[in-house]
Z-matrix of the N, CA and C atoms (Angstrom, degrees):
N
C 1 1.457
C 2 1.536 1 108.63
N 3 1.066 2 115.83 1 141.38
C 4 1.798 3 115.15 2 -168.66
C 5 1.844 4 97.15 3 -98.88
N 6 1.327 5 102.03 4 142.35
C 7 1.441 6 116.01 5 -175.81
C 8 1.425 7 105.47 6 -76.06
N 9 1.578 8 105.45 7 136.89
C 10 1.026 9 116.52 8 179.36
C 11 2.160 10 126.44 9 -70.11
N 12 0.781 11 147.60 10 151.75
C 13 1.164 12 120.95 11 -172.17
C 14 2.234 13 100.10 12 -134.62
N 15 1.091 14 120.01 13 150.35
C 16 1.560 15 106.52 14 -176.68
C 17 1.555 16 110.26 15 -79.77
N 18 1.530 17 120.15 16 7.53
C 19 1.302 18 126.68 17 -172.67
C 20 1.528 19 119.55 18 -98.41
N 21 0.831 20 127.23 19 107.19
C 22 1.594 21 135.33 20 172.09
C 23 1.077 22 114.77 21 -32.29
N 24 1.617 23 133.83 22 118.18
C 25 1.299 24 115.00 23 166.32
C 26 1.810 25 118.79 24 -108.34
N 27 0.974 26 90.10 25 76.78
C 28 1.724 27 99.04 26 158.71
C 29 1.352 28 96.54 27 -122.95
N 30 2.082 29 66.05 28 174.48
C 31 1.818 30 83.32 29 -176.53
C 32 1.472 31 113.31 30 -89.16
N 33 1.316 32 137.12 31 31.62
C 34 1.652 33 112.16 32 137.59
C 35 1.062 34 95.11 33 -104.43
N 36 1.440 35 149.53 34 17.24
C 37 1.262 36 111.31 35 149.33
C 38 1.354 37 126.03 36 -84.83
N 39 1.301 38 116.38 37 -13.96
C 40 1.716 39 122.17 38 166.60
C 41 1.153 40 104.29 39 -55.70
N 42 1.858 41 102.00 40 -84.48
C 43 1.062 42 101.33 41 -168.50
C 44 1.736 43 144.46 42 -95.19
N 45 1.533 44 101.05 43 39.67
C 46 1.767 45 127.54 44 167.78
C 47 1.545 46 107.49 45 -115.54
N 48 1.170 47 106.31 46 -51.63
C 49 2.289 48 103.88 47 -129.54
C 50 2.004 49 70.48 48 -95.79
N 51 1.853 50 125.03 49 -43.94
C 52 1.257 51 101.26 50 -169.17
C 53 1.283 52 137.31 51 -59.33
N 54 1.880 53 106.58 52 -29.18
C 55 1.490 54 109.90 53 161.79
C 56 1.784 55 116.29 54 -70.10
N 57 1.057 56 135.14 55 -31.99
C 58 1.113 57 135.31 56 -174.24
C 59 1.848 58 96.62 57 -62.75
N 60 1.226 59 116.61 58 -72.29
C 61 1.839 60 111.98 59 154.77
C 62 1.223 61 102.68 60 0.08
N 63 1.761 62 106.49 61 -91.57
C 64 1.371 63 108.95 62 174.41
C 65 1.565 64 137.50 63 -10.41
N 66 0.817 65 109.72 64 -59.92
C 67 1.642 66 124.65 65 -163.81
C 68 1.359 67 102.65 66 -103.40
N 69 1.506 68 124.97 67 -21.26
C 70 1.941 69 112.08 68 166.71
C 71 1.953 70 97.09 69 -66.22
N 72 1.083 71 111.73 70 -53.75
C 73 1.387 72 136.90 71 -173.53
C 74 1.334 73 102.99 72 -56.93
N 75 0.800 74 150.19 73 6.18
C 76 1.558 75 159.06 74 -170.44
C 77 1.625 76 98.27 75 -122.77
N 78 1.531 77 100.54 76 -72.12
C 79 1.756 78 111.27 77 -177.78
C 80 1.663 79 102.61 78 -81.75
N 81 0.708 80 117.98 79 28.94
C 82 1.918 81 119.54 80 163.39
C 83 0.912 82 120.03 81 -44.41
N 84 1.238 83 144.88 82 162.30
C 85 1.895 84 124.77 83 144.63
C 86 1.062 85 107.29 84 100.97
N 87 1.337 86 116.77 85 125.32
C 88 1.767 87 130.59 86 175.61
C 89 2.058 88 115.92 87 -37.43
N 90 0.946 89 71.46 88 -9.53
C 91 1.765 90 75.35 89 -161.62
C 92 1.693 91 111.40 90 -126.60
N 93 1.297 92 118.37 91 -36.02
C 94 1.670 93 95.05 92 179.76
C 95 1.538 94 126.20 93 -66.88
N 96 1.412 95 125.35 94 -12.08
C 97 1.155 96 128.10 95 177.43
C 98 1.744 97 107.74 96 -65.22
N 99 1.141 98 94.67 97 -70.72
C 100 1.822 99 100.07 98 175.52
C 101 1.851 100 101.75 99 -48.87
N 102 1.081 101 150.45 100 -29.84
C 103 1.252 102 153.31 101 -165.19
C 104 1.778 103 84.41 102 -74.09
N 105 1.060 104 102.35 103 -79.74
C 106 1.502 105 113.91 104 -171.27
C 107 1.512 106 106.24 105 -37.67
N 108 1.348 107 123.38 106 -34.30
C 109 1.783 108 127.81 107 -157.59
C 110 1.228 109 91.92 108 -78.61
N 111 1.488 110 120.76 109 -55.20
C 112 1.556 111 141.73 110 -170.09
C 113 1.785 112 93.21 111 -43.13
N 114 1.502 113 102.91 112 -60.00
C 115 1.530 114 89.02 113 -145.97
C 116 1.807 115 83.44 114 -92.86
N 117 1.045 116 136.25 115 34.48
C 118 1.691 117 131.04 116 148.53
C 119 1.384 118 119.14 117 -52.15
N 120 1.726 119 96.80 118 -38.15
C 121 1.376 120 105.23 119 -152.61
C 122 1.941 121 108.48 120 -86.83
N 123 1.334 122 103.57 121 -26.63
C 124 1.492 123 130.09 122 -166.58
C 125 1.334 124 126.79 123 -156.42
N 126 1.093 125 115.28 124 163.04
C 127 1.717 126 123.09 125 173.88
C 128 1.717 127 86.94 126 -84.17
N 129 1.716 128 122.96 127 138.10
C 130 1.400 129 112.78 128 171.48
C 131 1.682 130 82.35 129 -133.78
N 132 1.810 131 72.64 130 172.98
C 133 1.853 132 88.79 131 -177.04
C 134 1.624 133 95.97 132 -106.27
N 135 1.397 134 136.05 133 178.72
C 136 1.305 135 148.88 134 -148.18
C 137 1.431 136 87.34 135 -75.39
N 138 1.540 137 140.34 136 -95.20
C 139 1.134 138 153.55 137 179.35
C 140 2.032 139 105.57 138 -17.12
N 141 1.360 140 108.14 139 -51.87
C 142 1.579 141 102.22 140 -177.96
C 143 1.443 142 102.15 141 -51.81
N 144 1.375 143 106.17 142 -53.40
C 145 1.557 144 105.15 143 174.68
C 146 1.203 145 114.97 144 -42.49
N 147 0.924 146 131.52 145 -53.30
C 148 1.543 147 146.01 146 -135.33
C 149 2.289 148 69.54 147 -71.10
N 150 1.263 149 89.02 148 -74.81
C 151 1.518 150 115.47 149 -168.80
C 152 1.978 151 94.43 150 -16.37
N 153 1.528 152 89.47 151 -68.29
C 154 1.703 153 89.00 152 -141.64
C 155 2.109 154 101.47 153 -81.66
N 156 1.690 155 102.75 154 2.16
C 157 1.632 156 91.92 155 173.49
C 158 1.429 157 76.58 156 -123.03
N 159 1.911 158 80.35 157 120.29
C 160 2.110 159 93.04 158 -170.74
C 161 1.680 160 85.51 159 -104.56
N 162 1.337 161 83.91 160 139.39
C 163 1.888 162 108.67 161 175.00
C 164 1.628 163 124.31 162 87.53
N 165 1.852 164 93.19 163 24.75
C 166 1.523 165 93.89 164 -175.32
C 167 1.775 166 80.93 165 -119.00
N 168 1.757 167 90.46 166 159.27
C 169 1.052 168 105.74 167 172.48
C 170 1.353 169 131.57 168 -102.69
N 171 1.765 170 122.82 169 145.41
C 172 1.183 171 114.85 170 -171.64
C 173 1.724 172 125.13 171 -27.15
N 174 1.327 173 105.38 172 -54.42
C 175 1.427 174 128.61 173 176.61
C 176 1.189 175 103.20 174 -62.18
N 177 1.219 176 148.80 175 -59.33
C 178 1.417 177 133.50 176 -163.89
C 179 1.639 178 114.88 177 -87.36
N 180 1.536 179 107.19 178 -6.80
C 181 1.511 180 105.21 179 167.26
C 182 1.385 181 101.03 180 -95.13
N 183 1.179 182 131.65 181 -15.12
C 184 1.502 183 124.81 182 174.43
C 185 1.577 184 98.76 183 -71.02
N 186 1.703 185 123.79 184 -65.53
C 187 1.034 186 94.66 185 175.47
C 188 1.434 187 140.77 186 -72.10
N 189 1.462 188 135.63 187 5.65
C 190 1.299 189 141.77 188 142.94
C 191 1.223 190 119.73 189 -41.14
N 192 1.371 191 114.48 190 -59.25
C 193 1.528 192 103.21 191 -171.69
C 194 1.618 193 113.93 192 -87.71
N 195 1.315 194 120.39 193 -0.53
C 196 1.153 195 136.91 194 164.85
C 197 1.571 196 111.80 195 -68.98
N 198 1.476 197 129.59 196 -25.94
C 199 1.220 198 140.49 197 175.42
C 200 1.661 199 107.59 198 -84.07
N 201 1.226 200 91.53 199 -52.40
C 202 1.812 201 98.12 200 179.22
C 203 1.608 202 107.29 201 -57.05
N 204 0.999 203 94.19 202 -37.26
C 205 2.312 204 97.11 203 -169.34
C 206 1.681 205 87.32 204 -71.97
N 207 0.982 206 131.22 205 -52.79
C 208 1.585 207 138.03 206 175.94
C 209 1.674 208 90.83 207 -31.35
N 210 1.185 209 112.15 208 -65.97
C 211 1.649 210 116.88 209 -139.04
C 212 1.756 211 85.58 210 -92.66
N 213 1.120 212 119.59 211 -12.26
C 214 1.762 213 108.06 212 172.57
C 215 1.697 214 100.02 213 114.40
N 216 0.815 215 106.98 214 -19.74
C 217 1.720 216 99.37 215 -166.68
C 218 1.199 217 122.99 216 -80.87
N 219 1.477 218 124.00 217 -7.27
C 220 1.144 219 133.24 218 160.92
C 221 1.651 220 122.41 219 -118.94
N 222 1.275 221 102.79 220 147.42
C 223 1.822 222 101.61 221 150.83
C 224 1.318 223 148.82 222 -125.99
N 225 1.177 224 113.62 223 124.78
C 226 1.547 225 98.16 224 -167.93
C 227 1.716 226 117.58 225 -105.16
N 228 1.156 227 101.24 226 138.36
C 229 1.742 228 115.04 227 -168.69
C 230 1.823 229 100.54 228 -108.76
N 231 0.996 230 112.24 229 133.15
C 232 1.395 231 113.38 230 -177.22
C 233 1.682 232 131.57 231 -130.81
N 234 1.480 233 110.14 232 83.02
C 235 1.441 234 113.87 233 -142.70
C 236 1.674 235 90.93 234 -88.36
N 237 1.280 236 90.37 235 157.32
C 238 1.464 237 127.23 236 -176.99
C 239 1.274 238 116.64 237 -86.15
N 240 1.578 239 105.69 238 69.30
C 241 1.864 240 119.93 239 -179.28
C 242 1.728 241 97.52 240 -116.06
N 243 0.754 242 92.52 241 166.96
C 244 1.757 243 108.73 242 153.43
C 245 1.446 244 129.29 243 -120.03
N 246 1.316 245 107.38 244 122.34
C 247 1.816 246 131.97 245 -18.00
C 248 1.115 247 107.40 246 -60.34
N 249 1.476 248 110.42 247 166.67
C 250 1.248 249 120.56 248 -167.53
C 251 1.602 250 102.73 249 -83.98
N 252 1.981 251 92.86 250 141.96
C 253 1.313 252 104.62 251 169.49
C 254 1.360 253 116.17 252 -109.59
N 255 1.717 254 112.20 253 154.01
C 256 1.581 255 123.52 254 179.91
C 257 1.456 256 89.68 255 -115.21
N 258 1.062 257 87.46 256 124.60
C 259 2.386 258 101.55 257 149.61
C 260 1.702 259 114.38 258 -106.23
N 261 1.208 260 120.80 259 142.53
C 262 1.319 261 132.55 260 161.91
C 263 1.531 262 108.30 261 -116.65
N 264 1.461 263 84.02 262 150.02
C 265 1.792 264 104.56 263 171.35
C 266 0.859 265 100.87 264 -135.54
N 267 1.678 266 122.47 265 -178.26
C 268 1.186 267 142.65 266 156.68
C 269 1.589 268 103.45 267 -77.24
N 270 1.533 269 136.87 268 142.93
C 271 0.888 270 129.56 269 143.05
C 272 1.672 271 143.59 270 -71.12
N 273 1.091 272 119.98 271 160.19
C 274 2.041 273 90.33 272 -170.44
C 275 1.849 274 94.58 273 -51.99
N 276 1.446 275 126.95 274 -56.53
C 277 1.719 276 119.40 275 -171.21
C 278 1.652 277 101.95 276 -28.74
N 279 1.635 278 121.29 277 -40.76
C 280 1.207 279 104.25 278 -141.94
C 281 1.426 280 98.13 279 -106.85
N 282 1.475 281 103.15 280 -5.11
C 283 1.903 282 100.76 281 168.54
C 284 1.477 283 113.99 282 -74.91
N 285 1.429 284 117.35 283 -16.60
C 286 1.653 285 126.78 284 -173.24
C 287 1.895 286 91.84 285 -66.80
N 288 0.869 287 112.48 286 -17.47
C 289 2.081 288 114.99 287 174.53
C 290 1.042 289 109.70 288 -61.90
N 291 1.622 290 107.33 289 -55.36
C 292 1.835 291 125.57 290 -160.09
C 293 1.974 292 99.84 291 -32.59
N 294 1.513 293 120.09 292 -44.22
C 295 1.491 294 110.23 293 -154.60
C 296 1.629 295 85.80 294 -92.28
N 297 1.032 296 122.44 295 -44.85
C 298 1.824 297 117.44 296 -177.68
C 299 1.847 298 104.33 297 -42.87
N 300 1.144 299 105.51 298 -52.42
C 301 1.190 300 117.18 299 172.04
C 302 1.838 301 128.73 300 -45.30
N 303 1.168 302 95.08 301 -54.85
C 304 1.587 303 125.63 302 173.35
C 305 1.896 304 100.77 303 -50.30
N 306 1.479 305 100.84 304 -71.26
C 307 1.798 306 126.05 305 143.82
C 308 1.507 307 96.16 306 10.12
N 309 1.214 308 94.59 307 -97.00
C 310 1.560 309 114.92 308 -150.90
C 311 1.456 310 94.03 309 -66.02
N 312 1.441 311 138.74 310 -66.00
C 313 1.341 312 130.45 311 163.65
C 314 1.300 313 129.56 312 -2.05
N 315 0.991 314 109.55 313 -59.26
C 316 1.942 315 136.50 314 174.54
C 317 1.552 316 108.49 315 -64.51
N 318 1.183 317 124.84 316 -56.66
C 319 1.471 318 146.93 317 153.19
C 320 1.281 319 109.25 318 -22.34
N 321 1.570 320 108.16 319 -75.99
C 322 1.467 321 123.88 320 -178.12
C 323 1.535 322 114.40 321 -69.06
N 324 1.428 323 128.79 322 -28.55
C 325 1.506 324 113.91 323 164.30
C 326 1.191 325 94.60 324 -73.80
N 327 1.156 326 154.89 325 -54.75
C 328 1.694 327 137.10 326 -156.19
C 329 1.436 328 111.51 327 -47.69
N 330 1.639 329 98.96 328 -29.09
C 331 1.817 330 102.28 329 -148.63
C 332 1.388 331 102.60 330 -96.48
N 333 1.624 332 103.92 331 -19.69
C 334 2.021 333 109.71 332 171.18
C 335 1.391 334 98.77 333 -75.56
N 336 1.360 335 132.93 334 -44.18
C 337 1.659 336 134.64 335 176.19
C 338 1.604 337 111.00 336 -41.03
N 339 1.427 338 108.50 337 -60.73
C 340 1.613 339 126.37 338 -171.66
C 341 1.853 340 95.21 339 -73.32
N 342 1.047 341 114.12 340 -23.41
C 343 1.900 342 105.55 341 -172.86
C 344 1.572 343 94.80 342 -87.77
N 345 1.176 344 105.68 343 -59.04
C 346 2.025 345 119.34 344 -166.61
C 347 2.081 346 84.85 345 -38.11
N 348 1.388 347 98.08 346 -59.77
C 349 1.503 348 106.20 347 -151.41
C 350 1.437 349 104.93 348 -71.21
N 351 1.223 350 139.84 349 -0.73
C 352 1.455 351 136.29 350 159.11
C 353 1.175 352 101.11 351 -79.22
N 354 1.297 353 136.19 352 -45.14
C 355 1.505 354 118.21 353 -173.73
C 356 1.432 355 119.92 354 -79.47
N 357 1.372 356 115.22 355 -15.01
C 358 1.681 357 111.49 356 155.83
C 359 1.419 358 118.83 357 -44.38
């Protein structure tokens, strides 16, 4: 008897709902979205970061953007000062986000407007 599975197999579910997977699963996590917003604006060094995603920790923004450089969306340049400094950017792959991003922004104020305003 062949195992049942809870996943649909047609084809938009291949080829729609699995990249969409993709890309929630990518931007997961309390913190890479704001990482990504931060560095829209500029190339930053570790500490700016640190600065402008308030309440993350050294360690868990190291490993954030350590996941993102994995997955392409970031880059890190690492100049030869004392102590040594890191800069991140967006890479061009990881600026192709910036409007998905923008997207969901727009999305998400509509949907606090339409939520706030039912409970009036």
């Amino acid at each position: 008897m062949k195992k049942r599975t809870n996943k649909p197999e047609t084809p938009l579910y291949r080829s729609h709902l699995i990249p969409v997977h993709d890309t929630v699963e990518l931007l997961s996590g309390k913190w890479k979205i704001e990482i990504i917003c931060s560095l829209t604006f500029s190339k930053r060094f570790f500490m700016e970061l640190k600065r402008d995603v308030i309440g993350i920790s050294p360690r868990m923004l190291s490993k954030e953007l350590q996941e993102l450089e994995v997955n392409g969306i970031v880059t890190r340049q690492q100049h030869a000062t004392k102590p040594i400094t890191v800069c991140y950017e967006l890479s061009e792959y990881g600026k192709t986000l910036v409007p998905v991003i923008h997207i969901m922004g727009a999305w998400g104020k509509e949907h606090r407007k339409k939520i706030i305003g039912s409970l009036n």
